[in-house]
C-alpha positions as CSV (number, residue, x, y, z in Angstrom):
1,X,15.6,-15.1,-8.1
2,X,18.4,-14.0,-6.0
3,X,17.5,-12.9,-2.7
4,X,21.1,-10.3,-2.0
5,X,19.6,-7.1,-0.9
6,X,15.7,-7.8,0.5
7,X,17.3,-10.2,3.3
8,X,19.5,-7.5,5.5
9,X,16.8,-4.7,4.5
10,X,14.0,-6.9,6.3
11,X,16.4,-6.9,9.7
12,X,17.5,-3.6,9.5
13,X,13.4,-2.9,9.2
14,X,13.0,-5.3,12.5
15,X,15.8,-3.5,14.4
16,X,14.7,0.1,14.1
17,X,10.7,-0.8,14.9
18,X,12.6,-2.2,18.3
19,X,14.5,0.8,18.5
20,X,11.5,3.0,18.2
21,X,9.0,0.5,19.9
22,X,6.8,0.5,17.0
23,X,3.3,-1.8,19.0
24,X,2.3,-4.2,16.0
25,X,-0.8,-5.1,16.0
26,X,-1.5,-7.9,13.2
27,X,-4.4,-10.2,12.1
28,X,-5.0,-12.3,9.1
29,X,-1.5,-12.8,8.2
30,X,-2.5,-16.6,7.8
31,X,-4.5,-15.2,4.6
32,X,-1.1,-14.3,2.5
33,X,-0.6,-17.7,0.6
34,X,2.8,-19.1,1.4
35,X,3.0,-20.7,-1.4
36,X,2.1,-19.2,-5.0
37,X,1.3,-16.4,-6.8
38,X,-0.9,-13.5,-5.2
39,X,-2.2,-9.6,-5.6
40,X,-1.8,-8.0,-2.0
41,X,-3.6,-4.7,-2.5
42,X,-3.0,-2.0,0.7
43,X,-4.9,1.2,1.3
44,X,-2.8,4.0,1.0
45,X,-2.0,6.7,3.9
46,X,1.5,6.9,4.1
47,X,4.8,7.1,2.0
48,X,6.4,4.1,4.5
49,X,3.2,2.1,3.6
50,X,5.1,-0.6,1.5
51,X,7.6,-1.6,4.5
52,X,4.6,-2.1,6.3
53,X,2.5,-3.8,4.0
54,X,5.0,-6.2,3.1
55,X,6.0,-6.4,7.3
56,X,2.4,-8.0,7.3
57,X,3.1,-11.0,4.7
58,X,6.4,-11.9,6.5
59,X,4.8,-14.5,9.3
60,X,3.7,-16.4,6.0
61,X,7.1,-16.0,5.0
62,X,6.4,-13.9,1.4
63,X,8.6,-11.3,0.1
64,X,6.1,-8.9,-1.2
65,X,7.1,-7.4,-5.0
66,X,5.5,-3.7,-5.2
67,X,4.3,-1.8,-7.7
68,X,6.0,1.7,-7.0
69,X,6.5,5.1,-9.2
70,X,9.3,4.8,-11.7
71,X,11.3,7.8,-9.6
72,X,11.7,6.0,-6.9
73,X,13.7,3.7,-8.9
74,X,15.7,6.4,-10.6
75,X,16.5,8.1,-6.8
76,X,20.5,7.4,-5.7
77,X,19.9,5.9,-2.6
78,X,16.2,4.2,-3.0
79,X,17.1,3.4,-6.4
80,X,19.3,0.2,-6.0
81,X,17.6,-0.9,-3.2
82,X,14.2,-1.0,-5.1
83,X,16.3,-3.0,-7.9
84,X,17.5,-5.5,-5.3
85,X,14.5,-6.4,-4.0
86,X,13.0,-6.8,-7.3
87,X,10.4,-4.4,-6.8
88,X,8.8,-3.1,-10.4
89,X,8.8,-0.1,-11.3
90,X,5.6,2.2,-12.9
91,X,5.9,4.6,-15.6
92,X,2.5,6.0,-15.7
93,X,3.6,7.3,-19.3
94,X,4.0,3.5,-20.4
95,X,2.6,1.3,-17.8
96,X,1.9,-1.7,-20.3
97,X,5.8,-2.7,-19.4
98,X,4.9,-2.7,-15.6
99,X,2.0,-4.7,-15.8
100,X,3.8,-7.2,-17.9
101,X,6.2,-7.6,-15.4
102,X,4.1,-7.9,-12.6
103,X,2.1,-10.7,-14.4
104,X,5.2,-12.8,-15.0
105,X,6.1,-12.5,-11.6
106,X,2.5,-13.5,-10.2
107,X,3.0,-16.4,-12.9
108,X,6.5,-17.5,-11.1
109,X,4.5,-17.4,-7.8
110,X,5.7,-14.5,-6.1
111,X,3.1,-11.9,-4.2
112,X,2.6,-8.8,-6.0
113,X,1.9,-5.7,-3.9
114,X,-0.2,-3.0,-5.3
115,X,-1.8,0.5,-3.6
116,X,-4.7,0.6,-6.2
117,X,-5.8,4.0,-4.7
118,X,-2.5,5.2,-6.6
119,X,-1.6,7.8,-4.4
120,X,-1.6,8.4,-0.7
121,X,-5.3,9.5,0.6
122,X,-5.4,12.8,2.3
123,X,-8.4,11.9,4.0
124,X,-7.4,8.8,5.3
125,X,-10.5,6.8,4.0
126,X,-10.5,4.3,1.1
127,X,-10.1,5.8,-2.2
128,X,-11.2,5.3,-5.7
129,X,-10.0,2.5,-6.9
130,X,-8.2,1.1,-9.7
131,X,-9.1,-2.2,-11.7
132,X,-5.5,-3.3,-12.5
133,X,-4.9,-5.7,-9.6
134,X,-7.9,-7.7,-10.5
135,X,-7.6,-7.3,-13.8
136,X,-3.9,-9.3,-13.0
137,X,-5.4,-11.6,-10.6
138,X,-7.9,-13.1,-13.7
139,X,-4.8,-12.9,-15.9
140,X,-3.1,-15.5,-13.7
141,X,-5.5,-16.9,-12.0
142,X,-3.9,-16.2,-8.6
143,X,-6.2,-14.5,-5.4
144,X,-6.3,-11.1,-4.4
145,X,-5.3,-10.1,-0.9
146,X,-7.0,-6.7,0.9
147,X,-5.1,-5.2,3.3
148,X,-5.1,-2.4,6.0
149,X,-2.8,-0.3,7.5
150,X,-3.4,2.3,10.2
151,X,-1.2,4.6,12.2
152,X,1.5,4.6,9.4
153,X,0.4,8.0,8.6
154,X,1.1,9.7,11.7
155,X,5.4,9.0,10.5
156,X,5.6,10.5,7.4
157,X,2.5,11.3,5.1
158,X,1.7,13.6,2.6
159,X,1.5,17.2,3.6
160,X,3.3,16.9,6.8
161,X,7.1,16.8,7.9
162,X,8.4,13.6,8.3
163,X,8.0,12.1,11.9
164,X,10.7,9.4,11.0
165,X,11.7,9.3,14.9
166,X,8.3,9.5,16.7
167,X,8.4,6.4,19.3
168,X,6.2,4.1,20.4
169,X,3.5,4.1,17.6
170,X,0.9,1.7,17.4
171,X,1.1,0.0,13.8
172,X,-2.4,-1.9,12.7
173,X,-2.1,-4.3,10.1
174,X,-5.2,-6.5,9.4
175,X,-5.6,-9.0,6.2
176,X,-8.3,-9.8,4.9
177,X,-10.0,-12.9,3.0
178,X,-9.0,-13.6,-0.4
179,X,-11.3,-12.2,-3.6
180,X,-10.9,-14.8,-6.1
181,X,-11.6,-13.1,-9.3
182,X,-11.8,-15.3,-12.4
183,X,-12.0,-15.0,-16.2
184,X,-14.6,-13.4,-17.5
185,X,-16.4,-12.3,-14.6
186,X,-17.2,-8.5,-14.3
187,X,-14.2,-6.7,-13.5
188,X,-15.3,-3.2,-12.5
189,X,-18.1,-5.7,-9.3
190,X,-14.4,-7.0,-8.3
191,X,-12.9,-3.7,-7.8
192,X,-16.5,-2.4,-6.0
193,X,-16.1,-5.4,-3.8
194,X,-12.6,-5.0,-3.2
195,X,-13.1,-1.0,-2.1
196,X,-15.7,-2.5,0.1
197,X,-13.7,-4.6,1.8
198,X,-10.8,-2.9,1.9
199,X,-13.3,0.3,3.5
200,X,-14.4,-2.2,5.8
201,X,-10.8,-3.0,7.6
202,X,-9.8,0.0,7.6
203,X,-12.9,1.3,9.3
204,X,-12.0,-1.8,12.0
205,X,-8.7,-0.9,11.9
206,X,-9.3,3.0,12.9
207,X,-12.1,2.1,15.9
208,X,-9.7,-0.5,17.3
209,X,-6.9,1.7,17.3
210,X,-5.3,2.0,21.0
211,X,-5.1,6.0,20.6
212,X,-8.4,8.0,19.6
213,X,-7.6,11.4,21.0
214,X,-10.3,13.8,19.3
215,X,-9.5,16.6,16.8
216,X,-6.3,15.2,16.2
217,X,-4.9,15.4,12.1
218,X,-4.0,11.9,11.4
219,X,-7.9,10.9,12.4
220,X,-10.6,11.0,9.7
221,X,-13.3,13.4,9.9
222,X,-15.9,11.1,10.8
223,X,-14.1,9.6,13.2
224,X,-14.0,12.7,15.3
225,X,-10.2,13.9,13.4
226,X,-9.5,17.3,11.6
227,X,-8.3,15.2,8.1
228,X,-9.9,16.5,4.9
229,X,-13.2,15.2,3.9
230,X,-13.0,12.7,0.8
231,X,-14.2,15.6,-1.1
232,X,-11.7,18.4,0.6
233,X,-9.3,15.5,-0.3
234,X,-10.3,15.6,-4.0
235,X,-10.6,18.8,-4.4
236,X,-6.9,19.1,-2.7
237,X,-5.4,16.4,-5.5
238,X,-7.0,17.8,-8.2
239,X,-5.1,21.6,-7.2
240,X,-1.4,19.3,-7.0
241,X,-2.6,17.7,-10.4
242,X,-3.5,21.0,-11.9
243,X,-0.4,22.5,-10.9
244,X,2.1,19.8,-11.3
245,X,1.0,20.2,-15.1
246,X,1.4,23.6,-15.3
247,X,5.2,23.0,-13.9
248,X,5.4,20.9,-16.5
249,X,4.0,23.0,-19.6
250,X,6.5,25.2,-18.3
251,X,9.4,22.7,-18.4
């Protein structure tokens, strides 16, 4: 496919983390394939999360395609650039269309990005999971790539005002080994090995971190930060949930 829009979005991406003196720190890039189909599947702590995740499968030189809410698509200034870069679009109402999508794409050899937590974790831990990306990885017999991202919440995340010119953060980024999930093998053990490996880099990924300052918000509870507990965290999206359907009763 034509490659118009992704190109000039990638340097702009590069020329504001210089501006801002974003400190990568990346390992296991070598892990994205550069060469066919793959499922890159990130934790989920930030609304800038894809940039990032897809800034971690460029030294393989992979254009990540991510899975991303259909109103992103349908907003005038994210909109067309989501359609140029041939990211896919999710209607949670209808998602057999997405999923289709994304396994002809993974078919044609291109990475597909997921965040299988489905929305951004308040408490900055791993998630519940979803089945889907391995569930698309036996469909095409293409590996599954777990990935972790740290520090991206402290920019914009949910809950808090944007940060969008904080300088000089440190961005983690650490892949890990491939999961190569085949037919007929039990998909709900691939997902509960995927969480655990995915639990597993981030929990790396938040005790190598460069800045630990105690009590802070963007740390997890355990880790001596004042985030919600996974169950504070629950509790907090089941409140949204429960009121976002009552805006919409009333709608």
């Amino acid at each position: 496919m034509a490659e118009i829009v992704y190109p000039p979005v990638i340097a702009a991406a590069r020329t504001l983390f210089r501006v801002l003196d974003y400190r990568f720190h990346m390992e296991g890039t070598e892990h994205v394939p550069r060469t066919g189909g793959a499922v890159l599947v990130s934790n989920h702590i930030s609304y800038l999360d894809f940039i990032f995740a897809g800034f971690g499968a460029l030294p393989s030189k992979r254009l990540v395609r991510f899975m991303a809410k259909q109103d992103v698509f349908e907003h005038r200034i994210s909109g067309p650039l989501m359609r140029g870069m041939h990211h896919i679009p999710v209607d949670r109402g209808a998602g057999a269309g997405s999923y289709a999508t994304a396994l002809r794409m993974l078919k044609a050899g291109e990475v597909v990005g997921v965040f299988a937590e489905a929305t951004i974790s308040r408490s900055f831990t791993v998630k519940e999971i979803k089945n889907g990306a391995i569930r698309m990885a036996q469909a095409t017999k293409v590996p599954v790539i777990p990935m972790a991202l740290w520090g991206s919440q402290r920019i914009w995340t949910k809950g808090r005002s944007k940060q969008l010119t904080l300088r000089h953060v440190p961005i983690t980024i650490l892949v890990g080994e491939p999961i190569h999930p085949k037919r007929g093998e039990d998909v709900n053990q691939h997902a509960a090995d995927l969480h655990t490996r995915m639990s597993e880099l981030v929990d790396r990924a938040q005790r190598t971190y460069p800045e630990i300052p105690p009590g802070v918000w963007w740390q997890p509870r355990h880790l001596g930060g004042t985030a919600p507990t996974p169950e504070e965290a629950a509790a907090m999206d089941a409140a949204e949930a429960e009121a976002r359907a009552k805006r919409g009763e009333e709608e």
